[in-house]
HTML snippet that shows the backbone in 3Dmol.js (N, CA, C, O; Angstrom):
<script src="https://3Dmol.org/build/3Dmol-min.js"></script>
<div id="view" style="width:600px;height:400px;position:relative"></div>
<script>
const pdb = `
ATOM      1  N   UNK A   1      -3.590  -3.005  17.850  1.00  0.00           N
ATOM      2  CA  UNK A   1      -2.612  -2.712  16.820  1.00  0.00           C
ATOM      3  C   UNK A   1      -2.813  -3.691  15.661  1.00  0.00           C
ATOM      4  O   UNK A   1      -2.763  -4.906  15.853  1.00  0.00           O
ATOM      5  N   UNK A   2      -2.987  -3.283  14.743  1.00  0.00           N
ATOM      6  CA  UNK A   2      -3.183  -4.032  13.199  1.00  0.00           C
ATOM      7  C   UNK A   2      -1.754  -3.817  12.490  1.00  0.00           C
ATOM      8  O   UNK A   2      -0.998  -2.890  12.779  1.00  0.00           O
ATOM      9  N   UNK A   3      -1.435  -5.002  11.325  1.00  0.00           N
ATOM     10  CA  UNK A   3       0.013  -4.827  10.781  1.00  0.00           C
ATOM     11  C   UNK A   3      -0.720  -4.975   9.444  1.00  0.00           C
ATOM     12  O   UNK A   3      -1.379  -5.995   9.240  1.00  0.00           O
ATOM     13  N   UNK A   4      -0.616  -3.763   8.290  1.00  0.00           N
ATOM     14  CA  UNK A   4      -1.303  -4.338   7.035  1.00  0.00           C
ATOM     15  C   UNK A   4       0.003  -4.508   5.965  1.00  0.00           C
ATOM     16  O   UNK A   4       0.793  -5.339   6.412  1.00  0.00           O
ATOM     17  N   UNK A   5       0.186  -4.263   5.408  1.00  0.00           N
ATOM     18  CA  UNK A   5       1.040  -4.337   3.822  1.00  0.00           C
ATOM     19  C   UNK A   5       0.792  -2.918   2.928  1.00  0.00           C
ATOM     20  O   UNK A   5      -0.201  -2.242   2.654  1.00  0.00           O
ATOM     21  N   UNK A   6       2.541  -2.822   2.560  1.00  0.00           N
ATOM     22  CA  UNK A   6       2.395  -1.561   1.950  1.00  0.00           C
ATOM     23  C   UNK A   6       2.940  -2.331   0.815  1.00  0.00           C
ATOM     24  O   UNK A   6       3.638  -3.344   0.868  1.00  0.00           O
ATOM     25  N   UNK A   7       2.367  -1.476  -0.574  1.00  0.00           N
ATOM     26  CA  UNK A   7       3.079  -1.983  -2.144  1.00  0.00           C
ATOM     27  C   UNK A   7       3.274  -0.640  -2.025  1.00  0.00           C
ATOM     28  O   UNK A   7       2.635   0.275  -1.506  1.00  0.00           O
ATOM     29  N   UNK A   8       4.754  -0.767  -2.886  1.00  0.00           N
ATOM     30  CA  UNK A   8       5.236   0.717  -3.216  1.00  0.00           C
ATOM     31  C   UNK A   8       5.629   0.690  -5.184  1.00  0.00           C
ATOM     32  O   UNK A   8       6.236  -0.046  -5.961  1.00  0.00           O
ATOM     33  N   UNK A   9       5.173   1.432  -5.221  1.00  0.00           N
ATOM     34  CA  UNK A   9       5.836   1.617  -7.341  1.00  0.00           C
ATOM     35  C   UNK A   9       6.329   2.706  -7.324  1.00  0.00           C
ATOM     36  O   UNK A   9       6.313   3.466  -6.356  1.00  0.00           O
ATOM     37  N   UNK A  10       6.783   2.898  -8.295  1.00  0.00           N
ATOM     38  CA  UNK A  10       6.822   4.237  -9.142  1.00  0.00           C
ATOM     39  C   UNK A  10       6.183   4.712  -9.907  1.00  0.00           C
ATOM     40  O   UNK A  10       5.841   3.848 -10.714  1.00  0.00           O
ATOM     41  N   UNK A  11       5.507   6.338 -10.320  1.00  0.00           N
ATOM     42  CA  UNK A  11       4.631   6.826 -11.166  1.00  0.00           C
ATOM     43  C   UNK A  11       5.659   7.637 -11.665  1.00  0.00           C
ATOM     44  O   UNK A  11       5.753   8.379 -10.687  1.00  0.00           O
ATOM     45  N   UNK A  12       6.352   7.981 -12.311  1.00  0.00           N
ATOM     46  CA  UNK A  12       6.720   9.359 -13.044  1.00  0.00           C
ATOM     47  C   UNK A  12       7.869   9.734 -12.214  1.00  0.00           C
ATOM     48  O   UNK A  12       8.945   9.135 -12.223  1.00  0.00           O
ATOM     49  N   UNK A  13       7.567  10.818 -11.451  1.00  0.00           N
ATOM     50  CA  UNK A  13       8.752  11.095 -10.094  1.00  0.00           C
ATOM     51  C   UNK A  13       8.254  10.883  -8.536  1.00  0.00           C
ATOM     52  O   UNK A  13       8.928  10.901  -7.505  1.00  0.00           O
ATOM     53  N   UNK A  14       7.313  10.745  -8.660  1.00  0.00           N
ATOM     54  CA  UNK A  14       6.287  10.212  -7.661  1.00  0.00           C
ATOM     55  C   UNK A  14       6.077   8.572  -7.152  1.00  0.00           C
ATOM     56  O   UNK A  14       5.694   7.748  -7.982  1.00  0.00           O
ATOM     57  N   UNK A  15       6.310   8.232  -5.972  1.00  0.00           N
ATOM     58  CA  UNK A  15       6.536   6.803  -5.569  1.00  0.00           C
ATOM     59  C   UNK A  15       4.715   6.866  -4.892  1.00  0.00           C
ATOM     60  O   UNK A  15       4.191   7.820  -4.317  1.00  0.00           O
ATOM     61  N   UNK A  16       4.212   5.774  -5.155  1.00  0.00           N
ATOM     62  CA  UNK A  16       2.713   5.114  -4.591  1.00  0.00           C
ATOM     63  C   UNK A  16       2.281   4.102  -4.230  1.00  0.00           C
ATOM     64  O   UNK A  16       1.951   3.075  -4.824  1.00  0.00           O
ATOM     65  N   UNK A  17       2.281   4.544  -2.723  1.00  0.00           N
ATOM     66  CA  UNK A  17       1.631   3.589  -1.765  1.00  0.00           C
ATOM     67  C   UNK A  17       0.540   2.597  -1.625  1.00  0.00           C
ATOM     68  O   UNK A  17      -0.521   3.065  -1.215  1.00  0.00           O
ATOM     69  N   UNK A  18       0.561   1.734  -1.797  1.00  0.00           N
ATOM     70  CA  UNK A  18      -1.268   1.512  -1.821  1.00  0.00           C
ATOM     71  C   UNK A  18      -1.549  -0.233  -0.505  1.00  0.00           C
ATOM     72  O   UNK A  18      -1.117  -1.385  -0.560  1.00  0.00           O
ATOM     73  N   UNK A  19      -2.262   0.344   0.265  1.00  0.00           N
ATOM     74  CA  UNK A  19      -2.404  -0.918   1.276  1.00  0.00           C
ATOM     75  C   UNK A  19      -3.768  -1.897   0.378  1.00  0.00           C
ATOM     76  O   UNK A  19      -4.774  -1.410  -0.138  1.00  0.00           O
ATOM     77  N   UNK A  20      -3.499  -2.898   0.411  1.00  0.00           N
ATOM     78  CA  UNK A  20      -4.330  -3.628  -0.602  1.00  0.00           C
ATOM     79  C   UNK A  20      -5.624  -4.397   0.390  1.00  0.00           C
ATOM     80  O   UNK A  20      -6.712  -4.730  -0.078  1.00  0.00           O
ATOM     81  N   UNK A  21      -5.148  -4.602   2.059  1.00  0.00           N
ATOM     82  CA  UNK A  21      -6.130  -5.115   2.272  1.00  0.00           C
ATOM     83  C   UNK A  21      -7.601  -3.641   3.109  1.00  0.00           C
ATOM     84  O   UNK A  21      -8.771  -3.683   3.490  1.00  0.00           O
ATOM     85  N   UNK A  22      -6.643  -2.723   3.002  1.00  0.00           N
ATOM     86  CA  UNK A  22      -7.809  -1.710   3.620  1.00  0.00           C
ATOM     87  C   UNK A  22      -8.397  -1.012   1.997  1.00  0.00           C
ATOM     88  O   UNK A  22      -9.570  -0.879   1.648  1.00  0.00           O
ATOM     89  N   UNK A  23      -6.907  -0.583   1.072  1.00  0.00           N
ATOM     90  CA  UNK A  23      -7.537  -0.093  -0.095  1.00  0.00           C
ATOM     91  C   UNK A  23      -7.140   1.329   0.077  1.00  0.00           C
ATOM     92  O   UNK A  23      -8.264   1.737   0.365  1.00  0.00           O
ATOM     93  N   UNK A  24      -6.738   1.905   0.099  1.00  0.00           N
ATOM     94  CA  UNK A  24      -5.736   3.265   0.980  1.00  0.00           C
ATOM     95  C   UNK A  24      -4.488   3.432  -0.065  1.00  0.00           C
ATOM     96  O   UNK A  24      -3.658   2.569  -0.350  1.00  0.00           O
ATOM     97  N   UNK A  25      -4.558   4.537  -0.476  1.00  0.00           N
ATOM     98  CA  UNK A  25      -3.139   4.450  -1.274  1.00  0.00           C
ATOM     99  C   UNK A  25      -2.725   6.041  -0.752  1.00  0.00           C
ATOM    100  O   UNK A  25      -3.367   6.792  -0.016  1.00  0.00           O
ATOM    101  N   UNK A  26      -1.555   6.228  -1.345  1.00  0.00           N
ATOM    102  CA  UNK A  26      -0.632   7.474  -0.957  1.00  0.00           C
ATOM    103  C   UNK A  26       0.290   7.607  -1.819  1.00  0.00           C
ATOM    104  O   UNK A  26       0.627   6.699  -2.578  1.00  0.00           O
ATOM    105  N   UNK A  27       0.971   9.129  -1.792  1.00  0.00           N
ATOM    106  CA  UNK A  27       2.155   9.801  -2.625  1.00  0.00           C
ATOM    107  C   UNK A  27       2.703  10.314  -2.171  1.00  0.00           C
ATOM    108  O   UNK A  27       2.287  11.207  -1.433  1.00  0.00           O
ATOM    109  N   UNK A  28       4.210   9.997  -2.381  1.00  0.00           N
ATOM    110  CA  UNK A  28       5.664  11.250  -2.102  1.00  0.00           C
ATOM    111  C   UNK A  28       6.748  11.104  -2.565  1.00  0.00           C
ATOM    112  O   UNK A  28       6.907  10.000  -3.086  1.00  0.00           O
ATOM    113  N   UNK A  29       7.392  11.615  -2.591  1.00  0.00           N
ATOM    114  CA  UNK A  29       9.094  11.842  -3.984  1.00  0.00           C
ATOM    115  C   UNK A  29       9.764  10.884  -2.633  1.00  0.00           C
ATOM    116  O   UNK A  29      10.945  11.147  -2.406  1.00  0.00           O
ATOM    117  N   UNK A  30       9.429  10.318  -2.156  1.00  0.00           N
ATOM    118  CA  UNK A  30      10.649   9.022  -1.500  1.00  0.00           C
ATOM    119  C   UNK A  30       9.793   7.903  -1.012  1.00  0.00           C
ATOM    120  O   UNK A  30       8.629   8.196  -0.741  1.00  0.00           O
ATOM    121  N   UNK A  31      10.058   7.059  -0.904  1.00  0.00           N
ATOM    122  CA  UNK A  31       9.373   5.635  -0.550  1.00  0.00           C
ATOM    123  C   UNK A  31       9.011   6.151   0.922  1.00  0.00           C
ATOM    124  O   UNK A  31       7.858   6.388   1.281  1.00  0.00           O
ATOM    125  N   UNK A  32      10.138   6.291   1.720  1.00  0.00           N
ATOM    126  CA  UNK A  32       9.892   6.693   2.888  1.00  0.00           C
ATOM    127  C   UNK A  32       8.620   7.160   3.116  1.00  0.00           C
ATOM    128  O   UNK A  32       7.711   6.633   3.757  1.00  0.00           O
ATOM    129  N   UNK A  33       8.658   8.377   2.428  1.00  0.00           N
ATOM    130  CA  UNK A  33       7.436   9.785   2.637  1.00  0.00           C
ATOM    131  C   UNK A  33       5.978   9.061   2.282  1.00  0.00           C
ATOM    132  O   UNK A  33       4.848   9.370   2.662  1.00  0.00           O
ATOM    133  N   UNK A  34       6.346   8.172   1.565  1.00  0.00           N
ATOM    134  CA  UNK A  34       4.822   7.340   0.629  1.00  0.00           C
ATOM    135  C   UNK A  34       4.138   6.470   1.570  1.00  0.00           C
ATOM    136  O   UNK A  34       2.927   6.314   1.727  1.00  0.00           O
ATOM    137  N   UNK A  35       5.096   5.946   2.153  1.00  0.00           N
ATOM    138  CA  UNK A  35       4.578   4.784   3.565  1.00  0.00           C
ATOM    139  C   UNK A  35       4.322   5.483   4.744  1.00  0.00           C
ATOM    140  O   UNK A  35       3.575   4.985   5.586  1.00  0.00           O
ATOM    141  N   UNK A  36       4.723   6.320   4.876  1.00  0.00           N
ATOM    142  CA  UNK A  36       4.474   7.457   6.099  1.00  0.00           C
ATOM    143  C   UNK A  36       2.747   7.872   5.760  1.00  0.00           C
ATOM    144  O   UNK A  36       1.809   7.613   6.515  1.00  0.00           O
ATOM    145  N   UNK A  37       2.669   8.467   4.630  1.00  0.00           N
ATOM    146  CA  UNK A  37       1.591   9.257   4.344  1.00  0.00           C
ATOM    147  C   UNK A  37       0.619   7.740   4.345  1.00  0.00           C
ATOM    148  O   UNK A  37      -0.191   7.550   5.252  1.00  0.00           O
ATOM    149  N   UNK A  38       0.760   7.019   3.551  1.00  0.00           N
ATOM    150  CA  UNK A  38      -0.285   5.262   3.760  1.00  0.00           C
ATOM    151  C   UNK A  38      -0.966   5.127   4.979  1.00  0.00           C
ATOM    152  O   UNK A  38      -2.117   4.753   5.204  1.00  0.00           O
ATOM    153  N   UNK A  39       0.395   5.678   6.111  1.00  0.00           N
ATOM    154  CA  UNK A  39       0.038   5.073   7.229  1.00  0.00           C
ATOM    155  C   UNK A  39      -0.618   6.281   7.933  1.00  0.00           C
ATOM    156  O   UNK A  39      -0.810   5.981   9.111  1.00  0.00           O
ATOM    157  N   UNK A  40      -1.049   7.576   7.644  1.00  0.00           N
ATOM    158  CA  UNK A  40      -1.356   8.751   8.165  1.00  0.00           C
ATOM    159  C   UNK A  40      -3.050   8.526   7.264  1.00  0.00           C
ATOM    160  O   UNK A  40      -4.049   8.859   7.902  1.00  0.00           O
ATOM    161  N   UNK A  41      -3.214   8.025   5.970  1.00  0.00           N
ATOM    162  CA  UNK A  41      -4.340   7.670   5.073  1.00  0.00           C
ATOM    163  C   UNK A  41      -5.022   6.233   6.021  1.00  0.00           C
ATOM    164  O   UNK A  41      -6.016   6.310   6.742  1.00  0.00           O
ATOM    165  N   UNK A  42      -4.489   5.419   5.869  1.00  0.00           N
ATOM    166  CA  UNK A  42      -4.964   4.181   6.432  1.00  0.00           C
ATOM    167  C   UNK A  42      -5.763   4.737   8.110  1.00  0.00           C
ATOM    168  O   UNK A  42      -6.962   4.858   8.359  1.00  0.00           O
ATOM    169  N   UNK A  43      -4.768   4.938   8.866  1.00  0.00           N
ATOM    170  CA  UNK A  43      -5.389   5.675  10.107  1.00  0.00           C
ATOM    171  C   UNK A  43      -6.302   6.448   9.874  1.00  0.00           C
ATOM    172  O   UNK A  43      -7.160   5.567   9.922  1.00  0.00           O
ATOM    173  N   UNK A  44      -6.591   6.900   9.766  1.00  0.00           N
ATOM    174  CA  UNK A  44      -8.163   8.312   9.200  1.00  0.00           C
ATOM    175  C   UNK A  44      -9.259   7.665   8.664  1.00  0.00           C
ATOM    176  O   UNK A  44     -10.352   7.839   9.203  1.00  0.00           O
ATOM    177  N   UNK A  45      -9.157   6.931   7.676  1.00  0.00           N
ATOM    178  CA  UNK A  45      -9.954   5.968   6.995  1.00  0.00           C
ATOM    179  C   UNK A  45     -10.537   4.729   7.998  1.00  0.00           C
ATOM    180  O   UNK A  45     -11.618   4.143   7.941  1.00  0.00           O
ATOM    181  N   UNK A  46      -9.305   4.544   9.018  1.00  0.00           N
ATOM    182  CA  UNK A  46      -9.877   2.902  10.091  1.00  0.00           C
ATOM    183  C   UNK A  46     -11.113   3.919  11.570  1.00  0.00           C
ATOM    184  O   UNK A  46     -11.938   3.400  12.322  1.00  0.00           O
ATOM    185  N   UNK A  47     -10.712   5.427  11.452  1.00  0.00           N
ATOM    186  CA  UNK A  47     -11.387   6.384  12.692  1.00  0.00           C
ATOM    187  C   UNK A  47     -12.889   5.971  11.600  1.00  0.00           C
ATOM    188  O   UNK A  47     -13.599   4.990  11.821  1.00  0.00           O
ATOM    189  N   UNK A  48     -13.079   6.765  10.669  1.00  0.00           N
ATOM    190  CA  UNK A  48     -14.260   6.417   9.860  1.00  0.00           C
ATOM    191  C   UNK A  48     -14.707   5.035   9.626  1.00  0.00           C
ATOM    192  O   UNK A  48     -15.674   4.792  10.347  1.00  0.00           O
ATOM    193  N   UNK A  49     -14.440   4.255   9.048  1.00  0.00           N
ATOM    194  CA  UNK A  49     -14.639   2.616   8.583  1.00  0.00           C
ATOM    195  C   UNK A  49     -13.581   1.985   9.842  1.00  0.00           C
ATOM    196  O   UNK A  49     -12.362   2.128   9.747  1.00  0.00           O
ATOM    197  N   UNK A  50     -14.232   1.266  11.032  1.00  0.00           N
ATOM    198  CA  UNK A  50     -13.076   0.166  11.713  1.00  0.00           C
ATOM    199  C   UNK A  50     -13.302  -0.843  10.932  1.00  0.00           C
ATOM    200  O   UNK A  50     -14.325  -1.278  10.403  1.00  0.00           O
ATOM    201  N   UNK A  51     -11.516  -1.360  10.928  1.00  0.00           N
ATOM    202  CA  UNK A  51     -11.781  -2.855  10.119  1.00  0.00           C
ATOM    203  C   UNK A  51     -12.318  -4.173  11.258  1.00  0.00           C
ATOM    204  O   UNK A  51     -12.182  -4.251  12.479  1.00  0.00           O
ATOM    205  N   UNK A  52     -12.728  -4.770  10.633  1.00  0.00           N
ATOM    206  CA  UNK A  52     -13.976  -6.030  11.386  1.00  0.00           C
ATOM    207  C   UNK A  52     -12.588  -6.506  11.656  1.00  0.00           C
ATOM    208  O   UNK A  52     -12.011  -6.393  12.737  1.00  0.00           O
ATOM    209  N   UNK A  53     -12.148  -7.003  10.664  1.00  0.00           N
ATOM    210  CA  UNK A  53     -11.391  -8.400  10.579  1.00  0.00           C
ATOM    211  C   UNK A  53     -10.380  -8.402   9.475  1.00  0.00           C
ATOM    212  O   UNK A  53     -11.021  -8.575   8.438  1.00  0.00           O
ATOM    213  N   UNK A  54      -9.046  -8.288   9.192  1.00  0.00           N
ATOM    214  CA  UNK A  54      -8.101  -8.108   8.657  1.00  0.00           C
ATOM    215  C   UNK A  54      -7.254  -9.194   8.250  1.00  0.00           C
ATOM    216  O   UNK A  54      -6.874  -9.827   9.236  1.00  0.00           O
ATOM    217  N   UNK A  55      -6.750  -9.715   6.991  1.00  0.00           N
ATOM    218  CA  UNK A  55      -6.433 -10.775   6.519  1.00  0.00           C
ATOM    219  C   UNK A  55      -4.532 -10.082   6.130  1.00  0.00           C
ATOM    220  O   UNK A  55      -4.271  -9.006   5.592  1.00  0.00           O
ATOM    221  N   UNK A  56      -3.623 -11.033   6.580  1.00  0.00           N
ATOM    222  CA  UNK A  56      -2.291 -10.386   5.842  1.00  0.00           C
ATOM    223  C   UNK A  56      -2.421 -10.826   4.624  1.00  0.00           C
ATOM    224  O   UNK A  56      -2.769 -11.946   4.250  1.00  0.00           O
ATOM    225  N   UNK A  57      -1.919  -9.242   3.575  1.00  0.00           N
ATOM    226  CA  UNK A  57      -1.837 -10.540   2.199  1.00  0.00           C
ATOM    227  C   UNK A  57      -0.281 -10.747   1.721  1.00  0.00           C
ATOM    228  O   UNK A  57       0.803 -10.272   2.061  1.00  0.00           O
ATOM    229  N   UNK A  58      -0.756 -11.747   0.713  1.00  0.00           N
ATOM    230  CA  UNK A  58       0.913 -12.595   1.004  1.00  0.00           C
ATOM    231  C   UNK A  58       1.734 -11.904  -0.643  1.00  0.00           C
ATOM    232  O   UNK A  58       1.245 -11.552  -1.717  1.00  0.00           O
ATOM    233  N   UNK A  59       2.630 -11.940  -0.312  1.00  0.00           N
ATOM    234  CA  UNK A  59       3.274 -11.646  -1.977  1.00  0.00           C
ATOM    235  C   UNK A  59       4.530 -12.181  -1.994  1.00  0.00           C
ATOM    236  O   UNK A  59       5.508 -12.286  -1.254  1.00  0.00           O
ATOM    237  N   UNK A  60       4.081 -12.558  -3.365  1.00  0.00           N
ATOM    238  CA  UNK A  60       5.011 -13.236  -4.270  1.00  0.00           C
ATOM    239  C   UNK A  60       5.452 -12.522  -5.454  1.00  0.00           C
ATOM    240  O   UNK A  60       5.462 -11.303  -5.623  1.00  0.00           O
ATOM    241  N   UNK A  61       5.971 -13.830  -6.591  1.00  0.00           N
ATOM    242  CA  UNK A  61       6.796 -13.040  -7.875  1.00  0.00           C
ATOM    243  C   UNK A  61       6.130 -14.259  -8.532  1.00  0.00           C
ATOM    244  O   UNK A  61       5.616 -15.222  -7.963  1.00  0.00           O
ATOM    245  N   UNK A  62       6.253 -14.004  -9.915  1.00  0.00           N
ATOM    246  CA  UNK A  62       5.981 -14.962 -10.837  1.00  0.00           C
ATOM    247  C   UNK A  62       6.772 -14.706 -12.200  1.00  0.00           C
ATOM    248  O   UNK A  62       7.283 -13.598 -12.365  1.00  0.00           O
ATOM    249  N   UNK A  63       6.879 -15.585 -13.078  1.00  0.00           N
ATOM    250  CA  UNK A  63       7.622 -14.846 -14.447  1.00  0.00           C
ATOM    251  C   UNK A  63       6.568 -15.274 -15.355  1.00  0.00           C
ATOM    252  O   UNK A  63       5.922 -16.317 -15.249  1.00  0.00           O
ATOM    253  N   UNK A  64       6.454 -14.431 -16.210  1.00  0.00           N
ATOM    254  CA  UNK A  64       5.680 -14.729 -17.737  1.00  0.00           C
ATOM    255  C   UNK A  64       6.423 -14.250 -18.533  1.00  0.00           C
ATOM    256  O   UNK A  64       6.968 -13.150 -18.449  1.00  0.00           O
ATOM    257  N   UNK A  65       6.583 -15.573 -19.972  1.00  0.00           N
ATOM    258  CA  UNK A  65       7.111 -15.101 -20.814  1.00  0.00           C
ATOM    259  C   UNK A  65       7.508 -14.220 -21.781  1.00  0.00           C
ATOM    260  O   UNK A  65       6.561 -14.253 -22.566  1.00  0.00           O
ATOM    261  N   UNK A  66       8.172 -13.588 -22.142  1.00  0.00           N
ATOM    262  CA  UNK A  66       8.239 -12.541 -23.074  1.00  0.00           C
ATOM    263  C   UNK A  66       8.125 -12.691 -24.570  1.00  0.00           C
ATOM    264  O   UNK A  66       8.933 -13.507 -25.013  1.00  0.00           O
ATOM    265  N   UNK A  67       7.316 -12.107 -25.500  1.00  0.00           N
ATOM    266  CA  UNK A  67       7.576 -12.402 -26.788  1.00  0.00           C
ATOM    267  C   UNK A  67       7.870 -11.404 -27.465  1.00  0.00           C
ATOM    268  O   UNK A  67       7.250 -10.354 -27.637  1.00  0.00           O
ATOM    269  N   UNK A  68       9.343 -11.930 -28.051  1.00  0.00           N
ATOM    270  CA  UNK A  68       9.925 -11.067 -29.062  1.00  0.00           C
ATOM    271  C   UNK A  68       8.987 -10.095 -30.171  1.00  0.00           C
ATOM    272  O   UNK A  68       9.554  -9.386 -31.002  1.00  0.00           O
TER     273      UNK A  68
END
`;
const viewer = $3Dmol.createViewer("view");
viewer.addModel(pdb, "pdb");
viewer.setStyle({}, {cartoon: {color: "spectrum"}});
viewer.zoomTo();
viewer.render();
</script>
């Protein structure tokens, strides 16, 4: 069992998945549906390509300034 990381955004009306350390992204009108499908993409992709060796990645926040 592998644990990777999901980023979720928004596109338009469309929410997108994307696992950053396999590289796997996904779409669906709810976050839910977007991480579901990641994880239905990611699986299919690890049957074809197994990952060797899997790193968690870490996330943070940062601020940069704004100019008027």
């Amino acid at each position: 069992m592998h644990t990777f990381t999901a980023i979720v955004h928004k596109e338009d009306d469309l929410y997108v998945a994307l696992c950053p350390e396999i590289g796997t992204a996904s779409q669906a009108e709810t976050i839910k549906e977007a991480v579901i499908n990641l994880k239905e993409a990611t699986e299919l992709y690890l049957e074809e390509f197994p990952a060797i060796q899997t790193y968690r990645s870490l996330m943070t926040t940062f601020e940069v300034a704004s100019h008027a």
